[in-house]
N, C-alpha and C positions, 0 to 999 in steps of 0.2 A: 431412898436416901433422905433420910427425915431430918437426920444432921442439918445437912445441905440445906435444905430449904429452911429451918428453923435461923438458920445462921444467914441465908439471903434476907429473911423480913427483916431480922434482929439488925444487919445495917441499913438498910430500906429505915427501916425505923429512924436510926439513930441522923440519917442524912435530911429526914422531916424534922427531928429535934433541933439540930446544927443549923438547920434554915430558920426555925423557928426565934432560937437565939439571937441567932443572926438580924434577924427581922427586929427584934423586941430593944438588941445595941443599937441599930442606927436610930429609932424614935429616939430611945433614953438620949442619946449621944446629940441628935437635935435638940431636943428640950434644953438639954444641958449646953449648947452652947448660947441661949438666950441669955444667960447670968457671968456675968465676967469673974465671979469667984469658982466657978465649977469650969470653968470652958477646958481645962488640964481633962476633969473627968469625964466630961464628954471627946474629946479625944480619943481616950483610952477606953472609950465603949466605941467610937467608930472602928477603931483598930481590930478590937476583940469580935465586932461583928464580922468587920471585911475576913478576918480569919476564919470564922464559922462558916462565912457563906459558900470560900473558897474550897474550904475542905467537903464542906456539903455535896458543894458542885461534881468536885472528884470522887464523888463516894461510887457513883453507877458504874465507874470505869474501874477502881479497886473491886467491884463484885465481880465483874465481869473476869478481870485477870486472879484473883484468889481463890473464887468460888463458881467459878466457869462452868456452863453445862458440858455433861462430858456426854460422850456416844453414847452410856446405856441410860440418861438421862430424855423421857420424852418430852415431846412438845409441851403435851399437857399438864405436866410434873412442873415445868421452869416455871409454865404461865401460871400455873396453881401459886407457885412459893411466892409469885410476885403481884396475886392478886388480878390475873389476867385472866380473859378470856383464850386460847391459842386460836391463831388465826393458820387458815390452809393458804398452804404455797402455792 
């Protein structure tokens, strides 16, 4: 299933990106409210961060429900696509 798992890192990825952003608006967005003429655009970087972080956050649970391991998927296959070791049950 090389789909699959190409498509589990590729949001893996994108949910380290969206934190990433995330992280990068709330600094911009403090900085920016030290100046009474930008305090609007620091705002509108906190908002855009809390937005990224939120979606970020929900990304491991859209894998899980979109891109779910099915039965002929093994242990080792998930934990590979995800960058895991598999651990025994």
């Amino acid at each position: 299933m090389p789909y699959r798992a190409s498509a589990r890192r590729r949001l893996l990825q994108l949910r380290r990106d969206l934190s990433n952003i995330g992280n990068l608006c709330f600094f911009a967005g403090s900085v920016l409210f030290l100046s009474e003429q930008l305090q609007t655009v620091g705002v509108v970087a906190f908002i855009v961060g809390s937005l990224a972080m939120l979606v970020g956050s929900y990304l491991p649970t859209l894998v899980r429900l979109w891109i779910g391991p099915r039965e002929s998927d093994s242990k080792e296959d998930c934990a590979r696509s995800l960058g895991r070791r598999a651990t025994a049950v």
